[in-house]
N, C-alpha and C positions, 0 to 999 in steps of 0.2 A: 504494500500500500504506500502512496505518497499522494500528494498537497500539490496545487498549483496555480498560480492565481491566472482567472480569468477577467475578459473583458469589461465584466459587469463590477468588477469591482469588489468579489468575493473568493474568498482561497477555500477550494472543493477540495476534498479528500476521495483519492478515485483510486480503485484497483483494478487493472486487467488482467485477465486470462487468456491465455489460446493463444492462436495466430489466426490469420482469414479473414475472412469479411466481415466487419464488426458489428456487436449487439450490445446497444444500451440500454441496458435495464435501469430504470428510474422507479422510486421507490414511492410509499404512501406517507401517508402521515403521521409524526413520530416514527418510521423506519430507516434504519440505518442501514446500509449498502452492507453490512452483514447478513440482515434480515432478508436477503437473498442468497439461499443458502449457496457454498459452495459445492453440494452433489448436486444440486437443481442445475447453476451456471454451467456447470462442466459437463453435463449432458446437450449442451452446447455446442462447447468446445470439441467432444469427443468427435462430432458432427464436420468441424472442421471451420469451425466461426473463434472470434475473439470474442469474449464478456465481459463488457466495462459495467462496471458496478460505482455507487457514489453515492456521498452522504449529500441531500440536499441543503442547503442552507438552514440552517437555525437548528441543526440536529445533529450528531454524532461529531466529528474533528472539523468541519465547515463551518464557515464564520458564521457565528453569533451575532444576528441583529441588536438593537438595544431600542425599539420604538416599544411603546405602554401598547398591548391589546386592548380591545372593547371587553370588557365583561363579562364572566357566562351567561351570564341574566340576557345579557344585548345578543350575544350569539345566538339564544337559545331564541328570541323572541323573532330573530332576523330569520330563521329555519321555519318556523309557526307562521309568520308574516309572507313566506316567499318574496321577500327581499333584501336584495341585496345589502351586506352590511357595509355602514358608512364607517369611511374613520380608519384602516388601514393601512397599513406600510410599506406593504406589496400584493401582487396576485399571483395567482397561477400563471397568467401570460409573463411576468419577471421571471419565475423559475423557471419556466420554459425557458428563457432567454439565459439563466444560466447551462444548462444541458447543453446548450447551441454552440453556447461560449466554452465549453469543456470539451467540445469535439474537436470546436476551430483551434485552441490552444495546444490541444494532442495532435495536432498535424491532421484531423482526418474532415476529407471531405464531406462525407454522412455517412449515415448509419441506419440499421434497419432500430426501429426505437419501441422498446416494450414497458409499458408501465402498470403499475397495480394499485388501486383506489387512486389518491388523488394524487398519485402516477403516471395516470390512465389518463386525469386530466391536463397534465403537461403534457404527454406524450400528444393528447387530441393540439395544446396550443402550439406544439414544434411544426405539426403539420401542417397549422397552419398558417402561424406566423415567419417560420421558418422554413418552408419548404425543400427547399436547396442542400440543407441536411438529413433532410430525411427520405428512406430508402421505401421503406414499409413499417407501419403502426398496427401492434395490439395492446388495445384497451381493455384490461383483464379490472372487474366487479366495479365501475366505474360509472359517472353520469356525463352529461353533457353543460350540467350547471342550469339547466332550464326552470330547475327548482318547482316543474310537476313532479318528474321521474325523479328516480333512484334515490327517494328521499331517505331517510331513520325511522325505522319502526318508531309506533307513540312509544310502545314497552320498553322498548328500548330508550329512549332518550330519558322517560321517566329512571330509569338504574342508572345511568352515565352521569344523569343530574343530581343522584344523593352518594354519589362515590366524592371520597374524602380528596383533599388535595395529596398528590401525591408527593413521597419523602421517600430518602435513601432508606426508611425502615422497612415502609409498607411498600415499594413501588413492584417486587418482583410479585407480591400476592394480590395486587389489582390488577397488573399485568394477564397471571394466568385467567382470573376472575373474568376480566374484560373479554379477554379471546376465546374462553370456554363460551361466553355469548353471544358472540358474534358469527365464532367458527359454523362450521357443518358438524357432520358426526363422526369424523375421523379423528378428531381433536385428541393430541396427546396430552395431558397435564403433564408428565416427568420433563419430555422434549420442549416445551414451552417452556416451563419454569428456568430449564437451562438455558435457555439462550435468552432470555427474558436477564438473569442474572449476568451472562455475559456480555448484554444490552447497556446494562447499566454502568457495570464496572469501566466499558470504554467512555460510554459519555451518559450521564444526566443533566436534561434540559429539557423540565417542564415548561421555560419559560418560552422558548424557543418552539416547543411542540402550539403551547396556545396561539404564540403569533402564526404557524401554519394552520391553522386552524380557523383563525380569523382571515389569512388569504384568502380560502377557497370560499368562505362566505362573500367575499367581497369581489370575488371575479365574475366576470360577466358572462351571459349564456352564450356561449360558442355554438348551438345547433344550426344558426343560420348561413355561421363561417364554415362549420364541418362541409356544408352541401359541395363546399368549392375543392374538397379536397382529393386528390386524383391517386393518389399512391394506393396501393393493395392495405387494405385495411381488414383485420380479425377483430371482432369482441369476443372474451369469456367471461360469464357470469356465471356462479351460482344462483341455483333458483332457495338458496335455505338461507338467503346474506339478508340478515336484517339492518344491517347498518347501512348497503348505499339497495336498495330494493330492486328485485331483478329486471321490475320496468327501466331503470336504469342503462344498463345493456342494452335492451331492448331500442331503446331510444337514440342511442349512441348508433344502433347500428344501420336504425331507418336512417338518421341524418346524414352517416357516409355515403356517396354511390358505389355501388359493388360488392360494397362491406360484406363479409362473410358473419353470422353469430352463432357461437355455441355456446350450450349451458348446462352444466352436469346437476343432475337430482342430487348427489350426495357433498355438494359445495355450497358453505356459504362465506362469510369476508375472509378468505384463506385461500393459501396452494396448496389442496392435500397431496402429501407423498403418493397414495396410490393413483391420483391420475396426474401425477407431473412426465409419464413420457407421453400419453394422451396431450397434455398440454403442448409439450414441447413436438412434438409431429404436427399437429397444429401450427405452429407458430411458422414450422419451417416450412409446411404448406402453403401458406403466405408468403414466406420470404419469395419462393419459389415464383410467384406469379408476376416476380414484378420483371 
């Protein structure tokens, strides 16, 4: 792993693998470029691709912003309201614009670009603020930001909204906590908990995680921009992800032309191990078309 600063004026922490035609994996929210595992990337690599991995801003070794978020209260209200939250410091189209910037700075022309939740949603702004770098997009449990689709269960957001702020005491047992409700029903507790611990120990930043959070509330609906986008386009959704809901996907995948969409019955906000080479044949089925 190493550091590099980019054009936008942030130093990303990025790892590659492999050699070959390169795959940007961009991660979700609160995930660290660990949080893709390395047996997943390397089923990749094995393929005959390079796997860049990287901490987004405000999370894991990547620079730490320092603007005030809006409130849970405002966030929560702005998600109930379907409106966009005012008052922000960046959006998803700025991270998009880092990834772009992490390509240009690595020598590489573009890249095929796969993202996971609000991943998904960079990877949707690369294509289409950036196009130029980008090769082919999969949008894996994601929305469009139109703020009908792929919203938060009530149930859900009612549990997320009386969970404690998190500390180095309690973060790895809210950690498992949260992804046992969100996951599908493959969900390991042991395997979480460890990387959840090994999550931490590289980098804690709650604060960092809220200002992403208030991003994606605060970016704008791309479904209109998706239409224009021309590249070989996958979605994968879970139909059991209570967190971004499978209309979500769905919606992502009416908005590209061509788009392909899959969605497995035993997935919900996760990559389960038993269909990550499903996954990954997928993914390269797409690369494939472009």
């Amino acid at each position: 792993m190493a550091s590099i600063d980019v054009s936008t004026g942030m130093t990303l922490e990025y790892d590659i693998r492999g050699e070959g035609e390169p795959i940007l994996f961009v991660m979700g929210l609160a995930g660290q470029l660990i949080d893709y595992e390395e047996e997943f990337v390397d089923l990749f690599v094995a393929e005959g691709h390079q796997a860049i991995r990287f901490d987004n801003r405000d999370v894991g070794l990547s620079t730490q912003t320092d603007w005030e978020p809006p409130s849970q209260n405002r966030s929560i209200f702005s998600m109930l309201a379907r409106r966009p939250l005012k008052g922000v410091g960046y959006t998803v189209e700025d991270m998009a614009a880092d990834a772009a910037a992490l390509l240009e700075a690595l020598g590489i022309e573009s890249a095929h670009i796969v993202g996971v939740s609000m991943g998904g949603m960079i990877t949707q702004a690369m294509a289409i603020n950036h196009p130029s770098k980008v090769k082919s997009i999969c949008s894996i449990m994601s929305n469009t930001g139109d703020r009908k689709n792929g919203g938060i269960a009530f149930s859900l957001m009612r549990k997320l909204g009386r969970r404690p702020e998190p500390t180095l005491d309690n973060f790895v047992d809210l950690s498992v906590t949260t992804f046992e409700a969100i996951s599908g029903e493959h969900f390991d507790d042991e395997t979480h908990r460890k990387q959840a611990h090994e999550g931490m120990t590289r980098s804690f930043t709650p604060e960092g995680v809220a200002r992403q959070t208030a991003a994606i509330g605060g970016s704008p609906n791309r479904t209109k921009r998706l239409r224009n986008v021309t590249v070989p386009a996958l979605v994968i959704h879970g139909l059991q992800d209570p967190l971004v809901k499978p209309t979500g996907g769905i919606a992502t995948a009416q908005a590209i032309p061509g788009s392909r969409l899959l969605m497995f019955g035993d997935m919900g906000h996760d990559l389960p191990r038993p269909r990550w080479h499903e996954i990954r044949d997928a993914i390269l089925q797409n690369i494939g078309r472009v």
